[in-house]
C-alpha positions as CSV (number, residue, x, y, z in Angstrom):
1,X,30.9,-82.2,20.6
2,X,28.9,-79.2,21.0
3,X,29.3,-76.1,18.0
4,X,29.3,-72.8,19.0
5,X,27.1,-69.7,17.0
6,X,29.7,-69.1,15.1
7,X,30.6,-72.5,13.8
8,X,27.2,-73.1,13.2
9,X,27.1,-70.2,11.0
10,X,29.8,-70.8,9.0
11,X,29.2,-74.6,8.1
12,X,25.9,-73.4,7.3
13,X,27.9,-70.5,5.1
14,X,29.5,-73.5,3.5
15,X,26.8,-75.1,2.4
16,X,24.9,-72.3,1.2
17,X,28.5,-71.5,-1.0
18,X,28.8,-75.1,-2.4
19,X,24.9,-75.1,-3.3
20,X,25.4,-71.5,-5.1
21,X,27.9,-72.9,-7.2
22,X,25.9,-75.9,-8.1
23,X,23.0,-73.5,-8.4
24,X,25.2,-71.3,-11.1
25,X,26.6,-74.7,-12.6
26,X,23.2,-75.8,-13.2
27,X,21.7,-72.3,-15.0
28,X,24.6,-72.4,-17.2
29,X,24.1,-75.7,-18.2
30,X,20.2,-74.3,-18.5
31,X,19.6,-71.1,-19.6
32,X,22.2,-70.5,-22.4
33,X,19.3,-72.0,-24.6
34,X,17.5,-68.8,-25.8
35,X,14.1,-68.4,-26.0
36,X,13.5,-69.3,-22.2
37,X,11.0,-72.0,-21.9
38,X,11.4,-75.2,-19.4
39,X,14.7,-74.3,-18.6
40,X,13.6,-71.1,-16.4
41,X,10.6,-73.5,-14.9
42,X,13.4,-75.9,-14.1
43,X,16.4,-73.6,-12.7
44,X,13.6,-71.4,-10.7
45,X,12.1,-74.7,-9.6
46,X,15.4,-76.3,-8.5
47,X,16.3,-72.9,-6.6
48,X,13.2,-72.6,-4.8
49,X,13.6,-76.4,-3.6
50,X,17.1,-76.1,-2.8
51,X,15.6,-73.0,-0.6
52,X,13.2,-75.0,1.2
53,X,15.5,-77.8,1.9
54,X,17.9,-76.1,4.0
55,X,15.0,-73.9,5.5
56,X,13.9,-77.3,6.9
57,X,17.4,-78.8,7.8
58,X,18.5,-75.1,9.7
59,X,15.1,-74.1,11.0
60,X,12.7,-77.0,11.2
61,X,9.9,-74.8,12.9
62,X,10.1,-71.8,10.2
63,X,7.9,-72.8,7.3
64,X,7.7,-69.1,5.8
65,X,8.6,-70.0,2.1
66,X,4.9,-70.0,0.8
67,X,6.0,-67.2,-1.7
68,X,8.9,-69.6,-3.1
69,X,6.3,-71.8,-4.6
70,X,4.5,-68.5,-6.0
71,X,7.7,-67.9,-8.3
72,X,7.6,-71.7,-9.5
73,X,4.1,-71.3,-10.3
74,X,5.1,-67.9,-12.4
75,X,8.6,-69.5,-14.0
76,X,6.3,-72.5,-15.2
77,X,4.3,-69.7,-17.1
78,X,7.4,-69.6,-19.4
79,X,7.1,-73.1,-20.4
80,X,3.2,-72.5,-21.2
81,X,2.9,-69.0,-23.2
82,X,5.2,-68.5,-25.9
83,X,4.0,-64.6,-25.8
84,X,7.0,-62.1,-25.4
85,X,4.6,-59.5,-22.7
86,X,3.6,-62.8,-21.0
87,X,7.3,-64.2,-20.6
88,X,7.9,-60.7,-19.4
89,X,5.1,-60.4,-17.1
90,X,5.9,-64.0,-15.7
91,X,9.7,-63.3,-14.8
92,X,8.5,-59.7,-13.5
93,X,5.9,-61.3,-11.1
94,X,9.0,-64.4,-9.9
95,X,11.4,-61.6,-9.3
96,X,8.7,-59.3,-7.1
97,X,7.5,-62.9,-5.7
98,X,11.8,-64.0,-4.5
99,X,12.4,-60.7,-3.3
100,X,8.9,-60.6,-1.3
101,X,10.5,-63.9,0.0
102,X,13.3,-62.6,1.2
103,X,11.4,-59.6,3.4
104,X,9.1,-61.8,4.5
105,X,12.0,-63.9,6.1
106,X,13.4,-61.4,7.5
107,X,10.4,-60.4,9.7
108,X,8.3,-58.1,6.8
109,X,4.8,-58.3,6.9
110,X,3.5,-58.7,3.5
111,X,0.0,-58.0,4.8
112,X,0.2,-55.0,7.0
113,X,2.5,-52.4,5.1
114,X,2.7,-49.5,3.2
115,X,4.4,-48.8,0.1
116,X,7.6,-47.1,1.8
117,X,8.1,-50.7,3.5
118,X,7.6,-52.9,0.6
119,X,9.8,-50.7,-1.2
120,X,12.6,-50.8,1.2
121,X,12.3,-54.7,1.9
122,X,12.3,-55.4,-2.0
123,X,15.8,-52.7,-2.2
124,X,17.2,-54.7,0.6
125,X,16.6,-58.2,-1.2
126,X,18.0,-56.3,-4.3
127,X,21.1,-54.9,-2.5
128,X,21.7,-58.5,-0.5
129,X,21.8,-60.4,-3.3
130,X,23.9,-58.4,-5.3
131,X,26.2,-58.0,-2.5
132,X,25.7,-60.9,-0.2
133,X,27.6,-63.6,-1.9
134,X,31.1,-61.5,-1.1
135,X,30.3,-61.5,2.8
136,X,29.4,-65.0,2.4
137,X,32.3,-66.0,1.0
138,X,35.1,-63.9,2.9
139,X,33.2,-63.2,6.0
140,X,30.7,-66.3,6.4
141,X,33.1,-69.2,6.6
142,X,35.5,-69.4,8.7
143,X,38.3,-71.1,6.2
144,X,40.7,-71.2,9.3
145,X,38.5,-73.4,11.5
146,X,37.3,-75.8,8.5
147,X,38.5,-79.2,9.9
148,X,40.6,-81.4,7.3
149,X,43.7,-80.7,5.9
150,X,42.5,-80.3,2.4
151,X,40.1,-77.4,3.1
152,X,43.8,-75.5,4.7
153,X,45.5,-76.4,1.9
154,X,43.1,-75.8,-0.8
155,X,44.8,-71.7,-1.0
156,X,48.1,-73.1,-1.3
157,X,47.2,-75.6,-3.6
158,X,45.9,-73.1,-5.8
159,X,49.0,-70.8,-5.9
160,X,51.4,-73.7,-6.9
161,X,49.1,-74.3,-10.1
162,X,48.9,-70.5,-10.4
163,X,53.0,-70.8,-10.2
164,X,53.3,-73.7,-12.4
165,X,51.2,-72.3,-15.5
166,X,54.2,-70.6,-16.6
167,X,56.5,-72.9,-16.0
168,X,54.5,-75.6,-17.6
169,X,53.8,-73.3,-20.8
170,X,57.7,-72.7,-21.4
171,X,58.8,-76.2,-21.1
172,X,56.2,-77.7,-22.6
173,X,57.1,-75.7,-25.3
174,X,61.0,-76.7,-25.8
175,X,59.9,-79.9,-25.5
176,X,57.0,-80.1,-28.4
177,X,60.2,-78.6,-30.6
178,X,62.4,-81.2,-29.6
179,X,59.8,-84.3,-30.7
180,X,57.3,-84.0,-33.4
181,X,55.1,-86.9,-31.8
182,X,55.2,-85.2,-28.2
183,X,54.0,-81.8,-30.5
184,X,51.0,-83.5,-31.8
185,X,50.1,-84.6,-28.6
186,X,50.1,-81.7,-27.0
187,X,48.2,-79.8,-30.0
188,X,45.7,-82.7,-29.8
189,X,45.2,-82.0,-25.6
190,X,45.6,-78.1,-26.1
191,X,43.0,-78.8,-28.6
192,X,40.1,-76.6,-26.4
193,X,37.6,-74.1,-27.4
194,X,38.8,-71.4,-24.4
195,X,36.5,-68.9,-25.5
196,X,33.8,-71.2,-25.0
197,X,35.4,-72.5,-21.5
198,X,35.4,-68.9,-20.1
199,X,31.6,-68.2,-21.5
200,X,30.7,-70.8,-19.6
201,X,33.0,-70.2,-16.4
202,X,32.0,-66.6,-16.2
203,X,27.9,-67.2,-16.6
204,X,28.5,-69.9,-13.5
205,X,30.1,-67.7,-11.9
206,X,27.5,-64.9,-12.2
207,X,25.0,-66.9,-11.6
208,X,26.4,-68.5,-8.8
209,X,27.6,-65.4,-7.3
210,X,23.5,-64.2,-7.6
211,X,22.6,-67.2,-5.8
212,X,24.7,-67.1,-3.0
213,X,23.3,-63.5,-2.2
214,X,20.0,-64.4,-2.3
215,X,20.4,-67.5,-0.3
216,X,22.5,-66.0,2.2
217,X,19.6,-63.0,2.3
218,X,17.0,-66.0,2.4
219,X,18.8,-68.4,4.9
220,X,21.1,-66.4,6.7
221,X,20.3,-62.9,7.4
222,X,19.5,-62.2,11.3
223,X,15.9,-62.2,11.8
224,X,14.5,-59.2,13.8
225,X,13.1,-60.2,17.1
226,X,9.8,-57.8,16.1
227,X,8.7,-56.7,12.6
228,X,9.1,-52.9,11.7
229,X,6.2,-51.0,12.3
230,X,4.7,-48.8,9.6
231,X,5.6,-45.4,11.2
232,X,3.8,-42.3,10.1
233,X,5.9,-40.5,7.3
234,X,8.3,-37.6,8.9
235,X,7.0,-35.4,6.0
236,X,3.2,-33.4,6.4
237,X,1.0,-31.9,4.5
238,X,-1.9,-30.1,6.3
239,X,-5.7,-30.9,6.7
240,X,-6.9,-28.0,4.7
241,X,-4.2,-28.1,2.0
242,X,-4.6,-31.6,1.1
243,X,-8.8,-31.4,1.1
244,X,-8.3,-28.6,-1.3
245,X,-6.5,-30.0,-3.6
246,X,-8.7,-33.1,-3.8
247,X,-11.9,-30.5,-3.9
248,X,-10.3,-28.8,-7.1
249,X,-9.3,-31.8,-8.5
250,X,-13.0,-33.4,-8.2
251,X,-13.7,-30.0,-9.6
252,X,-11.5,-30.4,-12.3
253,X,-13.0,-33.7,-13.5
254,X,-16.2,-32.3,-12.8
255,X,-16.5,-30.0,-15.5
256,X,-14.5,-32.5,-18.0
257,X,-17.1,-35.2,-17.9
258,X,-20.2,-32.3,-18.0
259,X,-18.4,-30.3,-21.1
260,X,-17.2,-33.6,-22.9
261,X,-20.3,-35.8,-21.9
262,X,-21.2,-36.1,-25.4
263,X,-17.4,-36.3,-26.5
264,X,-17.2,-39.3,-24.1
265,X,-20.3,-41.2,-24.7
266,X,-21.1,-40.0,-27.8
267,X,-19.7,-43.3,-29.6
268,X,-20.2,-43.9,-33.5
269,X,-23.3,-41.2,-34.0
270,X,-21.1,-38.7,-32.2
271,X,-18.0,-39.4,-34.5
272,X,-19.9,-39.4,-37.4
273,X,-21.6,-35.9,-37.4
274,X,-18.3,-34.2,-36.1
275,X,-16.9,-32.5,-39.1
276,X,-12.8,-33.5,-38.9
277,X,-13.5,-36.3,-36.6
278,X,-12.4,-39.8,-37.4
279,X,-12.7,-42.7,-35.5
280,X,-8.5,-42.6,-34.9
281,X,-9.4,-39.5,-33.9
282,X,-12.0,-39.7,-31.1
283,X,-10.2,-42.8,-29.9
284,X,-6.7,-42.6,-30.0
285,X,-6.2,-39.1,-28.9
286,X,-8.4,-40.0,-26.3
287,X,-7.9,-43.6,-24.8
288,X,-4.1,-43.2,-23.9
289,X,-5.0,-40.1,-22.2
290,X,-7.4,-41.1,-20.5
291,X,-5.8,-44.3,-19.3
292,X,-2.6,-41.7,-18.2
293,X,-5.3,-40.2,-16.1
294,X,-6.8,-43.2,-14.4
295,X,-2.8,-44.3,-13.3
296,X,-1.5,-41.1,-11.9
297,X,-4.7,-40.8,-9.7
298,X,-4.0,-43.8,-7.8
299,X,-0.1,-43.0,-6.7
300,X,-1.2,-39.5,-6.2
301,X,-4.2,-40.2,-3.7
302,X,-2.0,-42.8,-1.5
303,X,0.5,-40.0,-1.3
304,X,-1.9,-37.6,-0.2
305,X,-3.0,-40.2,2.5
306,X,0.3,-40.9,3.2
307,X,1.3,-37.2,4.1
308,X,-1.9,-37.0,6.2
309,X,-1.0,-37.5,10.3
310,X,-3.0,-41.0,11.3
311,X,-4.5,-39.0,14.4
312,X,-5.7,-36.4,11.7
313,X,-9.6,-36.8,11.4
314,X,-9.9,-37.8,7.6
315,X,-14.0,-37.4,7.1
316,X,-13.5,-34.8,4.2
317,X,-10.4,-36.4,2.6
318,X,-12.0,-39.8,2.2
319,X,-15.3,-37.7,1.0
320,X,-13.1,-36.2,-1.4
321,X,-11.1,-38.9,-2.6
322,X,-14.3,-41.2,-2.8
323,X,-15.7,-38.6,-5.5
324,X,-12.7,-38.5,-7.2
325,X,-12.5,-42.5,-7.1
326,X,-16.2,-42.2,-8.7
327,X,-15.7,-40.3,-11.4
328,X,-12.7,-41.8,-12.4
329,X,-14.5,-44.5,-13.2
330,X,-16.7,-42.5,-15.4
331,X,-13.4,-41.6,-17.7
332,X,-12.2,-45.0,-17.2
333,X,-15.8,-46.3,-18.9
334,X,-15.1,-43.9,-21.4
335,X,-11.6,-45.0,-21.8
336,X,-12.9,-48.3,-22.2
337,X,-15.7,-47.1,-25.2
338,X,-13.3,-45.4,-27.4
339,X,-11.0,-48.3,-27.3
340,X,-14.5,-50.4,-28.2
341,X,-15.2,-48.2,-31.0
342,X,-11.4,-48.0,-32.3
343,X,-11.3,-52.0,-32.3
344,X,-14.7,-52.0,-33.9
345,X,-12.8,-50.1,-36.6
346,X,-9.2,-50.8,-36.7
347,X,-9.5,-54.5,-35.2
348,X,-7.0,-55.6,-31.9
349,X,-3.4,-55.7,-31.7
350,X,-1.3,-56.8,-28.7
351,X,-0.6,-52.8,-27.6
352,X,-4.8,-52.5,-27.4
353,X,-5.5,-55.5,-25.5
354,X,-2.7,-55.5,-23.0
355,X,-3.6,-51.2,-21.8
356,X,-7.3,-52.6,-21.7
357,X,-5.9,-55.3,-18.9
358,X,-4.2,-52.5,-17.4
359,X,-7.2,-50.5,-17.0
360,X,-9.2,-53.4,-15.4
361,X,-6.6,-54.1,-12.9
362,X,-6.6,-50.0,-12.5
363,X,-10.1,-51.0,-11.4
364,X,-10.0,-53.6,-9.3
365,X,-7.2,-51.5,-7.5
366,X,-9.3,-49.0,-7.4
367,X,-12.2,-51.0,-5.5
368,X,-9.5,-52.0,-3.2
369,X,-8.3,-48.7,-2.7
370,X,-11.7,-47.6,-1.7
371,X,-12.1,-50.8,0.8
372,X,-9.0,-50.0,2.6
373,X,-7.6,-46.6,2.3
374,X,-10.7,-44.9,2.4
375,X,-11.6,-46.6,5.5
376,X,-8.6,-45.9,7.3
377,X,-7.2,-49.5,6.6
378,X,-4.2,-48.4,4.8
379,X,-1.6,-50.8,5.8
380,X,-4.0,-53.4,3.9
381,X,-3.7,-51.7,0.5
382,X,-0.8,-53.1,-1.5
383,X,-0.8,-56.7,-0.3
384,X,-4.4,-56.8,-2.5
385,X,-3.0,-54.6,-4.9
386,X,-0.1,-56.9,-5.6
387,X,-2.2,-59.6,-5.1
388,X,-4.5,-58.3,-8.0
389,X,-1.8,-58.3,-9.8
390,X,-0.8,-62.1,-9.9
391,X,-4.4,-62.8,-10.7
392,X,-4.7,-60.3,-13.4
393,X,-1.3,-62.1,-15.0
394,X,-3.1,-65.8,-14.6
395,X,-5.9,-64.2,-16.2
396,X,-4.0,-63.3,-19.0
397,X,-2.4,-66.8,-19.3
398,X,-5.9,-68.3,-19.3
399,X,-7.6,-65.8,-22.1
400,X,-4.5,-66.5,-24.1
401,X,-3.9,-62.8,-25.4
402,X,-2.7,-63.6,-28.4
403,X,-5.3,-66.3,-29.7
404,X,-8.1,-63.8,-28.9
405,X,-6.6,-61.0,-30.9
406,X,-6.4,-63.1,-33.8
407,X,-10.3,-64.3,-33.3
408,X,-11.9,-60.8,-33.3
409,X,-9.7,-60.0,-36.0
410,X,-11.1,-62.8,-37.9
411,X,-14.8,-61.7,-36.6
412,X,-14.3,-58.4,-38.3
413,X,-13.0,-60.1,-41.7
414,X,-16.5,-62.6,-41.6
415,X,-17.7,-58.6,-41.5
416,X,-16.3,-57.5,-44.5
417,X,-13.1,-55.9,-42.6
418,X,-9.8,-55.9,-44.1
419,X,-8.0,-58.8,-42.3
420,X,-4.2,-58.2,-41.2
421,X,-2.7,-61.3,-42.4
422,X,0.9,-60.3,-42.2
423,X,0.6,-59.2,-38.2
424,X,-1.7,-62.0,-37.4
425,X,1.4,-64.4,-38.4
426,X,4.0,-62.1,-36.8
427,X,2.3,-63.2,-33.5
428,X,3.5,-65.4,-31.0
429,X,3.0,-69.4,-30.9
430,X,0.1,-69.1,-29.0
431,X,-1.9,-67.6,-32.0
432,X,-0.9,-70.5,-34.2
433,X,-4.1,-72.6,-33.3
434,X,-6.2,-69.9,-33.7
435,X,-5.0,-68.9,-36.5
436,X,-5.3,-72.3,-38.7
437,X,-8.6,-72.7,-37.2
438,X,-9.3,-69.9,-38.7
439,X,-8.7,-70.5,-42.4
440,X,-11.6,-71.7,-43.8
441,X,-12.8,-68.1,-43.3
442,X,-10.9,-65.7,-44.6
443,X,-10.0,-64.8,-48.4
444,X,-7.8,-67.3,-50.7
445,X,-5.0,-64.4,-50.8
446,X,-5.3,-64.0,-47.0
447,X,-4.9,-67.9,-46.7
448,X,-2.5,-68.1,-48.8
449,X,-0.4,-65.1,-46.7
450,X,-0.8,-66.7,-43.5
451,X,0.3,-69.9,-44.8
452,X,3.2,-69.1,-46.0
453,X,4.0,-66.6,-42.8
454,X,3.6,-69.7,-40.9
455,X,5.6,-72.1,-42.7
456,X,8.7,-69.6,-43.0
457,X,8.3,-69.5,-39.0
458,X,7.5,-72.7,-37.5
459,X,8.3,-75.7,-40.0
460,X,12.0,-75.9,-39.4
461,X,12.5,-74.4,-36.3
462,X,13.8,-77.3,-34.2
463,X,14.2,-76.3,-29.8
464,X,16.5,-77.3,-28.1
465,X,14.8,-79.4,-24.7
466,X,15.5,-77.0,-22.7
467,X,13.9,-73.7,-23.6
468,X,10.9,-76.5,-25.1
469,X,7.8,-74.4,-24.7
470,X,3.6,-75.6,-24.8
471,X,2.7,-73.5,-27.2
472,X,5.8,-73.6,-29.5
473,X,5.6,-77.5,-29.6
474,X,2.3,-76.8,-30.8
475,X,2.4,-74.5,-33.3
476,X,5.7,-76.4,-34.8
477,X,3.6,-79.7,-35.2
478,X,0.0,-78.4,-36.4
479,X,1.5,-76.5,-39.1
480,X,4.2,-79.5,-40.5
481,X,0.7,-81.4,-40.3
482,X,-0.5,-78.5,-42.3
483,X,1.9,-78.6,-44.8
484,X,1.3,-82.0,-45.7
């Protein structure tokens, strides 16, 4: 017997339903444990299988889902790092990476589009899985064509109970009065923790409910026959008006890096025959500025381009904009000197490092920016950019942020710098090797302070398995070896 569309759609709708809940099931049974660890590797991991699986069993020739195993490799990042920025980063880059998934099923090209599209294929994976799992549910299945008495029934089933509760409540009651044994067995079977029991049924449900959106949005969703084409944007700024606000702006910067050349590059000399000047100073007030600088540049070039006609001749613009790009990298090099010189100073903390990563992916976007955009390869541009971005995060998770900031902290105290015991414990798991390794070199009191920091931290702290991390198993069993 042959199916029609629409039955094929709704016993597809089915299955997607009944997986959802097993999906929401499962990330209750997973994630209540708090910090996340394996159990996000294993509920993203279990998603993004279930995924493929019925991409294979409904569409045998689609095999589209390369970005699925993108999240995994992110969610497994969790159960590596025990760093609070890198979990964040990590379930950041597995959100961007399901709801690129979703797009990119639905025709998007991830490789040829401008921001305007990725922004409205990510909102429309947003907005489906918040809102998909209704239309899957009431609109999806057909309930009235299921075959089997049960699946008819199952409504009607559910009223009687709904019917009986009270029934059952006020009866049961006379009857526990009438017989003290018949009491304590009921008080024994009533005997359930329903506070717990609707924690847990209401986290399945949200989670179950998130899961049917985004597999209905994954699985479901009507595929355009073509992709949307990158249109040019219904709003215009003219030739001349845009080229002159990039010449005063190259202007602009200009005469800040010729006035402040010494200011910029002046480094300790420069700081120290300043009267007033202190190395907080010339690198504080400067860096974050400076770094503000280097990330409004970027968004506000690519709207200028954007604004630009594509049958506008842009010779001048992408002279322009290429001079700006240049010396912006001038005040990003300074940027990157006064943080040098406040480190040198002040030693590394986690706020430091992680707006010195920023400005070197501000770089490498840059570069890209400069390959693509200013070639008149625009569409290119935030594929690599967001591309850049995953590699800057796996960077991070190989350099091990945390670790390093506790080793040139520890350079400066061979130095003769003060060494901040109390923050160096205060950081994450992933600092605890570095840390003991480090020991033998600092002062007896600073020993003695880190020791103690770690012990009230790690040497009872037992995990649960399931939010079991790399770096907390670690930490917990080098310093119980320590103590002993």
């Amino acid at each position: 017997m042959c199916l029609n569309h629409d039955d094929v759609k709704s016993q597809r709708a089915l299955v997607v339903l009944v997986v959802a809940v097993a999906l929401g099931a499962l990330g209750d049974a997973l994630l209540r444990a708090i910090p996340w660890g394996l159990n996000a590797a294993l509920c993203v991991t279990a998603g993004a299988v279930v995924a493929a699986a019925l991409r294979w069993r409904f569409e045998p020739l689609r095999n589209d889902l390369a970005l699925l195993a993108v999240a995994v490799l992110f969610a497994w990042g969790c159960a590596w790092r025990d760093s609070g920025t890198l979990k964040a980063l990590d379930v950041a880059t597995v959100l961007l990476a399901l709801a690129l998934a979703v797009w990119h099923a639905q025709g998007g090209s991830l490789a040829m589009a401008s921001l305007t599209a990725y922004i409205g294929g990510v909102g429309d994976a947003v907005f489906g899985t918040l809102g998909g799992a209704a239309r899957l549910a009431w609109r999806d299945v057909a309930w009235a064509k299921l075959p089997g008495r049960h699946w008819r029934h199952a409504a009607s089933v559910a009223v009687g109970f709904l019917i009986a509760l009270p029934l059952l409540a006020g009866f049961g009651a006379l009857l526990s009065s009438a017989d003290a044994v018949f009491e304590r067995l009921l008080l024994v079977i009533l005997d359930i923790n329903f506070a717990l029991i609707l924690e847990h049924l209401l986290l399945t449900a949200v989670l179950a409910w998130l899961a049917g959106g985004y597999l209905r949005a994954l699985l479901l969703k009507t595929r355009p026959e073509t992709p949307p084409q990158t249109a040019d944007s219904t709003l215009a700024l003219g030739y001349v008006e845009t080229c002159t606000v990039l010449a005063c702006l190259n202007l602009l910067f200009l005469a800040f890096i010729v006035v402040q050349f010494r200011n910029l590059f002046g480094g300790a000399e420069h700081v120290q025959v300043m009267p007033g000047l202190s190395y907080a100073v010339y690198a504080r007030r400067g860096f974050f500025e400076l770094v503000w600088v280097a990330a409004l540049v970027l968004p506000l070039l690519l709207g200028a381009d954007w604004l630009l006609r594509r049958q506008v001749r842009k010779a001048a613009f992408r002279v322009l904009a290429g001079a700006l790009v240049a010396m912006l990298f001038v005040v990003m090099a300074s940027a990157l000197e006064r943080m040098r010189l406040y480190q040198q100073e002040y030693g590394l903390t986690e706020l430091r490092f992680y707006t010195t990563a920023f400005m070197a992916w501000l770089a490498m976007v840059f570069v890209w920016f400069a390959a693509t955009v200013l070639r008149g390869r625009r569409e290119r541009f935030l594929c690599g950019a967001v591309a850049a971005g995953a590699v800057a995060v796996v960077a991070l998770h190989t350099a091990n942020p945390d670790a390093l900031i506790v080793r040139v902290n520890t350079a400066r105290a061979q130095a003769g710098r003060p060494f901040d015991a109390a923050y160096a414990a205060s950081l994450s798991a992933d600092a605890v090797p570095a840390l003991l390794t480090a020991l033998p070199d600092l002062k007896t009191a600073e020993q003695n302070a880190v020791v103690a920091a770690l012990r009230r931290k790690w040497f009872h702290v037992n995990d649960d398995w399931r939010n079991w991390n790399g770096s907390r198993a670690e930490a917990r069993r080098l310093v119980r070896e320590c103590g002993k």
